[in-house]
DSSP file (Angstrom, degrees, kcal/mol; ACC not computed):
  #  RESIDUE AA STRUCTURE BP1 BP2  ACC     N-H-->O    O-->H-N    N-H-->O    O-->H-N    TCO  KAPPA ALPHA  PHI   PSI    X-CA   Y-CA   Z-CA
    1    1 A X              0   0    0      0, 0.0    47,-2.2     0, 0.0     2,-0.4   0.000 360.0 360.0 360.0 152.7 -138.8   57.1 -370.2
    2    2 A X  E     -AB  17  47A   0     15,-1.7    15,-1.9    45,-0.2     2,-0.5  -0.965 360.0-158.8-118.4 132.8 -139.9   56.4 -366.4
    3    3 A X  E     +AB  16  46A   0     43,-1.9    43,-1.5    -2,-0.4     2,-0.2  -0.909  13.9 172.3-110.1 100.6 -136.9   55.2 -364.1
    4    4 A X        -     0   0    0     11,-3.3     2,-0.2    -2,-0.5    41,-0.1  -0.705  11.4-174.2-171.4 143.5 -137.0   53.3 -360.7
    5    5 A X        +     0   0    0     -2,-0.2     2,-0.3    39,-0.2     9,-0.2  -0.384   9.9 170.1 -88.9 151.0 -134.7   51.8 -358.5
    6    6 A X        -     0   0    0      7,-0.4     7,-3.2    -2,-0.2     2,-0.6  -0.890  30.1-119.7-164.6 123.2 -135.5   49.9 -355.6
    7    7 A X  E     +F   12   0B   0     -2,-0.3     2,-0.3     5,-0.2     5,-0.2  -0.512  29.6 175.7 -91.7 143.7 -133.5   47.7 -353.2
    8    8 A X  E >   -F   11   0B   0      3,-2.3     3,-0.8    -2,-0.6    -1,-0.0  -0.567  47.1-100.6-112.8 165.4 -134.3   44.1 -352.8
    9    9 A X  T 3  S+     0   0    0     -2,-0.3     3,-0.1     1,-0.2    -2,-0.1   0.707 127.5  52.2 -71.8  -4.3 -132.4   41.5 -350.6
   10   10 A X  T 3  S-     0   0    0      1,-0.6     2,-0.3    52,-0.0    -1,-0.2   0.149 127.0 -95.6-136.2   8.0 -130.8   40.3 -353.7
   11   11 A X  E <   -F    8   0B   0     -3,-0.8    -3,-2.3    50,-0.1    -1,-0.6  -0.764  69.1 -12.9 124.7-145.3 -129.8   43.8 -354.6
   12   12 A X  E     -F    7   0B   0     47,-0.3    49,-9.1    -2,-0.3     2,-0.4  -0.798  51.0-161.5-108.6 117.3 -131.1   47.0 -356.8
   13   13 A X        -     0   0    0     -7,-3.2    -7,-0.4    -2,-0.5    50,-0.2  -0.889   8.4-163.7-104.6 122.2 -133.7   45.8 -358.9
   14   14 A X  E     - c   0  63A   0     48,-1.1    50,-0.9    -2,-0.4     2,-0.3  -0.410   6.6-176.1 -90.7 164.0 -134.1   48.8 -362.0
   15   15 A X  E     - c   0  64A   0     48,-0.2   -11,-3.3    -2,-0.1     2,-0.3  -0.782   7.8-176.5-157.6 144.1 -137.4   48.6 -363.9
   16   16 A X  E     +Ac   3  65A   0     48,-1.8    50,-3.6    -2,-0.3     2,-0.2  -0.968   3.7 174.8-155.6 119.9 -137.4   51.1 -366.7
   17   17 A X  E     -A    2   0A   0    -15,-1.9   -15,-1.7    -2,-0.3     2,-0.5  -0.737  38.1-103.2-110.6 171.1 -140.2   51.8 -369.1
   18   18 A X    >>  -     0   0    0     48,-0.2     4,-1.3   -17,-0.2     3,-1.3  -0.760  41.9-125.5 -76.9 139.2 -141.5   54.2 -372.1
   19   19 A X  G >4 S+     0   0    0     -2,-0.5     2,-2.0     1,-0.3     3,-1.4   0.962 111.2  51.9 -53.5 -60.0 -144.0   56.7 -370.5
   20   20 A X  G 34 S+     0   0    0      1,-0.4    -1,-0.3    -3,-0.1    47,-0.0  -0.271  98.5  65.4-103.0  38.7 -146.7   55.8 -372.9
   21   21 A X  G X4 S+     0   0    0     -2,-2.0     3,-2.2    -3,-1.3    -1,-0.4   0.315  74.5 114.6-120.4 -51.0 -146.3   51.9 -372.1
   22   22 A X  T << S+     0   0    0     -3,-1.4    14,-0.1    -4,-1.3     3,-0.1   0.209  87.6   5.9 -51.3 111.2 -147.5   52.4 -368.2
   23   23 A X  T 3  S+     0   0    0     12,-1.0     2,-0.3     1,-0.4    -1,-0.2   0.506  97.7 117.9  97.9  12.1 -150.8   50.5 -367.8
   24   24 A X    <   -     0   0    0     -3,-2.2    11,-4.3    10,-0.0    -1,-0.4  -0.575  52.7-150.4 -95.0-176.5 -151.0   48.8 -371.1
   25   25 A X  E     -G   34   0C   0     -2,-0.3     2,-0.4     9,-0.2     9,-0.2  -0.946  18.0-159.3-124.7 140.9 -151.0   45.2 -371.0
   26   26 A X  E     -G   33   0C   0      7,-3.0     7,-2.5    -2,-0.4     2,-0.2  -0.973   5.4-162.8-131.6 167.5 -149.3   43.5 -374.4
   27   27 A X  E     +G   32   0C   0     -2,-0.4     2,-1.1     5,-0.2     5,-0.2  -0.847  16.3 178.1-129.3  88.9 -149.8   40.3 -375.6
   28   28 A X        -     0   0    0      3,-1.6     4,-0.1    -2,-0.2    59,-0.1  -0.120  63.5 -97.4-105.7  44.4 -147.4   38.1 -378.5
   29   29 A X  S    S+     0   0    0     -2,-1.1    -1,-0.1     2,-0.2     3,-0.1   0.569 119.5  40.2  67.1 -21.6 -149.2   34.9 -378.4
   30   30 A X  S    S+     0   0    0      1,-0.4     2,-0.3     0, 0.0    -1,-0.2   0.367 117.9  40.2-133.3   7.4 -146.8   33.1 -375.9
   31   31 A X        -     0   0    0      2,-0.0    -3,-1.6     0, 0.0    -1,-0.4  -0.996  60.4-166.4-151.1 124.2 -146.1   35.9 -373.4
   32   32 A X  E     -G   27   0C   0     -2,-0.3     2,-0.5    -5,-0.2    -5,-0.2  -0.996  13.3-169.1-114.5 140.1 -148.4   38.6 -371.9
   33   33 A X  E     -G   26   0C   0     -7,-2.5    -7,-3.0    -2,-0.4     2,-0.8  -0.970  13.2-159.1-119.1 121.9 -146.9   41.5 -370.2
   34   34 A X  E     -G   25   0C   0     -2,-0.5     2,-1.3    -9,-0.2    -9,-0.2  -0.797  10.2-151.4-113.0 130.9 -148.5   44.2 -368.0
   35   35 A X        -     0   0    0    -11,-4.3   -12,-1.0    -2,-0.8     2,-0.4  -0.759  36.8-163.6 -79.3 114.4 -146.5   47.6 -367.6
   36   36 A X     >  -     0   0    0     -2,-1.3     4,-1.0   -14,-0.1     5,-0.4  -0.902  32.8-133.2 -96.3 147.2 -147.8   48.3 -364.3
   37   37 A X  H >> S+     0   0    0     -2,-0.4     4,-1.8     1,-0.3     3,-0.5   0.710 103.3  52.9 -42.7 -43.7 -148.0   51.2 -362.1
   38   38 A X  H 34 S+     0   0    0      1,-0.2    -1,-0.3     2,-0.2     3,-0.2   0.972 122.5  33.0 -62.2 -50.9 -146.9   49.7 -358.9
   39   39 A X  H 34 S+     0   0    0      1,-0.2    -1,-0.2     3,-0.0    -2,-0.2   0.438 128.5  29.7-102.4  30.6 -144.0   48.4 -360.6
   40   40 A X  H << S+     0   0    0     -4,-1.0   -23,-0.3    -3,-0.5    -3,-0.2   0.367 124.3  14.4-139.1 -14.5 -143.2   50.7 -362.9
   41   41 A X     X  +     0   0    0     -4,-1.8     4,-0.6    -5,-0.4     2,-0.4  -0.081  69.5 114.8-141.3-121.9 -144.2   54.0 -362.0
   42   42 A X  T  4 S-     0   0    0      1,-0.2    -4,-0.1     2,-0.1    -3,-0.0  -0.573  86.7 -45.5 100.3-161.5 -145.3   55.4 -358.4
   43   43 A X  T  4 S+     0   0    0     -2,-0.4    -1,-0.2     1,-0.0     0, 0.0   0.828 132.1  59.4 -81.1 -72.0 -143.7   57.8 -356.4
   44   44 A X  T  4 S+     0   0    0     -3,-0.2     2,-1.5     1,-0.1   -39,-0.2   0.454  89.0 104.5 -48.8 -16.3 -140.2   56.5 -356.6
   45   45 A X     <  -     0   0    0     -4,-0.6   -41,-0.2   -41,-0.1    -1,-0.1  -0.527  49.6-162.7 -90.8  99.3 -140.2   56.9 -360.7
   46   46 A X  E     -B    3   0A   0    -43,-1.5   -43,-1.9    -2,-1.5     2,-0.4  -0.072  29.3-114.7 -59.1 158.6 -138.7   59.3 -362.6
   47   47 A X  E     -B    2   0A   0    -45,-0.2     2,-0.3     5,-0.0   -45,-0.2  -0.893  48.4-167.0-100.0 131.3 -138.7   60.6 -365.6
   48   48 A X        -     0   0    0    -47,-2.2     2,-0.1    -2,-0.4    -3,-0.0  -0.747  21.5-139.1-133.2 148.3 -135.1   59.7 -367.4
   49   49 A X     >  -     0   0    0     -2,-0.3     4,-2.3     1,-0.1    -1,-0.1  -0.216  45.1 -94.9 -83.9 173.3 -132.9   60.6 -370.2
   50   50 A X  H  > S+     0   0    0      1,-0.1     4,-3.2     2,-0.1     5,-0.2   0.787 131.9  47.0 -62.9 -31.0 -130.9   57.8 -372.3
   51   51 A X  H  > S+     0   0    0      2,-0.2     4,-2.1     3,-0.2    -1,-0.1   0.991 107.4  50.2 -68.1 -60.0 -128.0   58.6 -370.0
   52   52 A X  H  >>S+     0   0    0      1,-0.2     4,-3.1     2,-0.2     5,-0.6   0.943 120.8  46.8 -43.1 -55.6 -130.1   58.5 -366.3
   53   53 A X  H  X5S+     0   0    0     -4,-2.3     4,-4.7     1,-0.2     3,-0.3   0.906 103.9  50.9 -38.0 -63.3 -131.1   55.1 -368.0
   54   54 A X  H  X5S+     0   0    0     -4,-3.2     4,-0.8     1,-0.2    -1,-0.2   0.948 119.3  49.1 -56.4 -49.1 -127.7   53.5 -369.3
   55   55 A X  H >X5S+     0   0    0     -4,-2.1     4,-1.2    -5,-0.2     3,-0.6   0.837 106.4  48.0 -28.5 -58.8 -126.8   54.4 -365.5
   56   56 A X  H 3X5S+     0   0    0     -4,-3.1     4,-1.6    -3,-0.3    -1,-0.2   0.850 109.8  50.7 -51.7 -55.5 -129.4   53.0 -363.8
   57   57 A X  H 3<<S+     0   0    0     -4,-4.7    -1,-0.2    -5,-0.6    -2,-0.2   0.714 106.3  60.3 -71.8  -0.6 -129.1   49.8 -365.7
   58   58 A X  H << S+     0   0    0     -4,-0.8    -1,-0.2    -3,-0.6    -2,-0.2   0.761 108.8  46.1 -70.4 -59.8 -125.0   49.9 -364.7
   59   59 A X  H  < S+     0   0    0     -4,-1.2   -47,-0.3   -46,-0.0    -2,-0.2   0.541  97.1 109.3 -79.1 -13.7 -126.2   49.9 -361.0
   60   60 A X     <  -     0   0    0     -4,-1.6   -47,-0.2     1,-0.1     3,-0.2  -0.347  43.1-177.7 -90.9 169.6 -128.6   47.1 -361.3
   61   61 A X  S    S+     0   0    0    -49,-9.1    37,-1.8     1,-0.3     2,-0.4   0.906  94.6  14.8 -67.3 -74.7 -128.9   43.3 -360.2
   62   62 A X  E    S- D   0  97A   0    -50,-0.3   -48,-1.1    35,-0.2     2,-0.5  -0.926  76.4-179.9 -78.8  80.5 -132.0   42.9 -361.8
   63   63 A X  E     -cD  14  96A   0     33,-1.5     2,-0.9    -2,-0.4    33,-0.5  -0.694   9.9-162.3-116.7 140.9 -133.3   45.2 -364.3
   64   64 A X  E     -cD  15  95A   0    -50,-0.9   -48,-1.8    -2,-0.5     2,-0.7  -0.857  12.3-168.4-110.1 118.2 -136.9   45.1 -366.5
   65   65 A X  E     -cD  16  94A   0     29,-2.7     2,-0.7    -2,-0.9    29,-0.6  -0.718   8.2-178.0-127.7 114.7 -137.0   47.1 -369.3
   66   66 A X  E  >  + D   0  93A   0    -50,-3.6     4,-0.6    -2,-0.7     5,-0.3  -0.597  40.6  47.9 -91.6 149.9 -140.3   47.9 -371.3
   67   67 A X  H  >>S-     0   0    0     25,-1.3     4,-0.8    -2,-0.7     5,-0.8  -0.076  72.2-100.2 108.1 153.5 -140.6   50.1 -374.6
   68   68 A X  H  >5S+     0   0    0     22,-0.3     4,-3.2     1,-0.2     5,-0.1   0.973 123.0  39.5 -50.2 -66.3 -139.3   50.7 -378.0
   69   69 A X  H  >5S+     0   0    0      2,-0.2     4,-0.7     3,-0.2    -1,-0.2   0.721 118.7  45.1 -64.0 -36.3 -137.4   53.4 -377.1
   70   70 A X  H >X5S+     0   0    0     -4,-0.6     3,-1.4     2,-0.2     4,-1.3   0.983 117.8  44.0 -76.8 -46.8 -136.1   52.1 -373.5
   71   71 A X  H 3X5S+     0   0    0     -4,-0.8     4,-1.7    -5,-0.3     5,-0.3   0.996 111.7  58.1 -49.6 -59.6 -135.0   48.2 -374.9
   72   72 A X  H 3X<S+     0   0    0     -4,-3.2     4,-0.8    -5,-0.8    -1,-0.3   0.811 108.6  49.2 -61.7 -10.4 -133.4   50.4 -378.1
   73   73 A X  H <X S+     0   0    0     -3,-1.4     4,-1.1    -4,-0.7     5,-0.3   0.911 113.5  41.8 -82.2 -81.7 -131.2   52.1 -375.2
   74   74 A X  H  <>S+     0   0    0     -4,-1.3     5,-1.3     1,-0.2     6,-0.3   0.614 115.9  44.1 -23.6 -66.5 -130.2   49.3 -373.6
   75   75 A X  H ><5S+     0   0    0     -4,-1.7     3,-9.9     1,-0.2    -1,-0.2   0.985 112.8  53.8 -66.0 -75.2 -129.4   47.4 -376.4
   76   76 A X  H 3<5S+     0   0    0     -4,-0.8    -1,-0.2     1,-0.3    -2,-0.2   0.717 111.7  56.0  -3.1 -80.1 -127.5   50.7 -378.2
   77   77 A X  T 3<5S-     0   0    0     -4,-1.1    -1,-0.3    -3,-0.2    -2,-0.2   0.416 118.3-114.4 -39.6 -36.1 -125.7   50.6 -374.9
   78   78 A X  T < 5S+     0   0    0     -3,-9.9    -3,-0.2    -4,-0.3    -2,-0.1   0.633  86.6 108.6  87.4   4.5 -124.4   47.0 -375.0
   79   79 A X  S   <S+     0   0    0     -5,-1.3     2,-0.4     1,-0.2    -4,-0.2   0.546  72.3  37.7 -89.0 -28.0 -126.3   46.0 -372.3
   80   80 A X  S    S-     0   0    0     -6,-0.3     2,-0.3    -7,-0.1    -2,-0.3  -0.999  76.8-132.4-131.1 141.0 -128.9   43.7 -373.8
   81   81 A X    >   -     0   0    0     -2,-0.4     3,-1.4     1,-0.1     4,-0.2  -0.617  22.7-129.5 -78.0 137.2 -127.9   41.4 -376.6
   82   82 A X  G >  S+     0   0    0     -2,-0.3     3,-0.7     1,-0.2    -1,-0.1   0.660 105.0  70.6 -51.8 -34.7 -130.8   41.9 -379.2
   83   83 A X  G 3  S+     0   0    0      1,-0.2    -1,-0.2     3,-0.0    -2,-0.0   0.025  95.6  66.2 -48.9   5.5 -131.4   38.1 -379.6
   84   84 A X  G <  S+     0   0    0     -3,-1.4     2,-0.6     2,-0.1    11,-0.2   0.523  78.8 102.9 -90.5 -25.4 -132.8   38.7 -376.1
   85   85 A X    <   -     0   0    0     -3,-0.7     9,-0.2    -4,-0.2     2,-0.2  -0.581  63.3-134.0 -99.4 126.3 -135.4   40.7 -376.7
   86   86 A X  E     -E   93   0A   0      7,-1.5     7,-2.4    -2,-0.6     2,-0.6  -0.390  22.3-136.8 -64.6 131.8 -139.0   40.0 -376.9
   87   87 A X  E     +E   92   0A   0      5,-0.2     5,-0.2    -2,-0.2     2,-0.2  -0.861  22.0 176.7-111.1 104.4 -141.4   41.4 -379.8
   88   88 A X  E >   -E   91   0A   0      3,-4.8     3,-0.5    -2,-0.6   -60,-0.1  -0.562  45.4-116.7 -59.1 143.4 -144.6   42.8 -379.5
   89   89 A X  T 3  S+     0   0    0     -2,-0.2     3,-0.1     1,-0.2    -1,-0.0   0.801 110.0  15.4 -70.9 -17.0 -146.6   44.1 -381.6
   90   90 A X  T 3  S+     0   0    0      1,-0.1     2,-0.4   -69,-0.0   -22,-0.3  -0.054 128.3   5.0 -98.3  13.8 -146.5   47.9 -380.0
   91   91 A X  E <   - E   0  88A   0     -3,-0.5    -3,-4.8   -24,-0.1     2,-0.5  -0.993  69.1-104.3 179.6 169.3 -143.7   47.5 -378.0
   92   92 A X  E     - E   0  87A   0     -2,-0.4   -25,-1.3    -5,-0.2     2,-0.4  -0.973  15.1-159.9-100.7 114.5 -140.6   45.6 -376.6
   93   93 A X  E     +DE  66  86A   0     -7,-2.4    -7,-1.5    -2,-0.5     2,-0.3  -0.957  16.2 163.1-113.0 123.9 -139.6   43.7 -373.6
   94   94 A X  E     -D   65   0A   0    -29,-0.6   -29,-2.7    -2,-0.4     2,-0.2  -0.931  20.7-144.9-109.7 163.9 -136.2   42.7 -372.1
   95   95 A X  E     -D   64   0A   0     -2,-0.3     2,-0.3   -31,-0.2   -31,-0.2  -0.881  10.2-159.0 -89.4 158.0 -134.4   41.6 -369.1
   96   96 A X  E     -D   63   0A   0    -33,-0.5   -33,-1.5    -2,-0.2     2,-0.6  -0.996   8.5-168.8-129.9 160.6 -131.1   42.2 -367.8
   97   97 A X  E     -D   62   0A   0     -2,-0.3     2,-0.4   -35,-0.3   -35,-0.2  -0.996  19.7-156.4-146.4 151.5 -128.5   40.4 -365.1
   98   98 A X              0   0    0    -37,-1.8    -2,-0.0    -2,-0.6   -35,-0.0  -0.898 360.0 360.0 -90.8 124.7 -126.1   40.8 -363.6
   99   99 A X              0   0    0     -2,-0.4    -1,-0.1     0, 0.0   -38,-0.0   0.041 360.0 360.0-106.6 360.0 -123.9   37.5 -362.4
């Protein structure tokens, strides 16, 4: 999974994808999503374990999370409710906040 943080004026926004999501675009008939490089990859991303993740998403305001495997962490985690999450037909999308 690729990991990166970045501070915003409205705090540390996480965006956290599956490697092999970066640069597709998906589509479910009411939603299109593109994992993109700029915001998903870069300089600033790492590559992260389930732990770096479940951290990262601890620390955020804001977090975006693309992939099977990165939404099933989160969720696993307790961090995204599962009734949250959007269904692709390759892949998965959530959000998370923080209040």
């Amino acid at each position: 999974m690729l990991l990166r943080e970045r501070e915003t004026p409205e705090g540390l926004l996480v965006s956290v994808c599956d490697a092999d999501c970066l640069g597709e675009t998906y589509d479910n008939g009411q939603v299109r999503i593109t994992v993109s490089e700029e915001f998903y990859g870069g300089e600033e991303a790492v590559e992260a374990s389930p732990e770096d993740v479940i951290a990262g998403l601890h620390r955020a305001q804001v977090a975006n999370i693309v992939g099977t495997e990165a939404v099933g962490v989160a969720v696993e985690a307790g961090l995204v409710d599962e009734e949250t999450v959007l269904e692709f037909d390759e892949t998965r999308h959530a959000q998370l906040l923080w209040l």
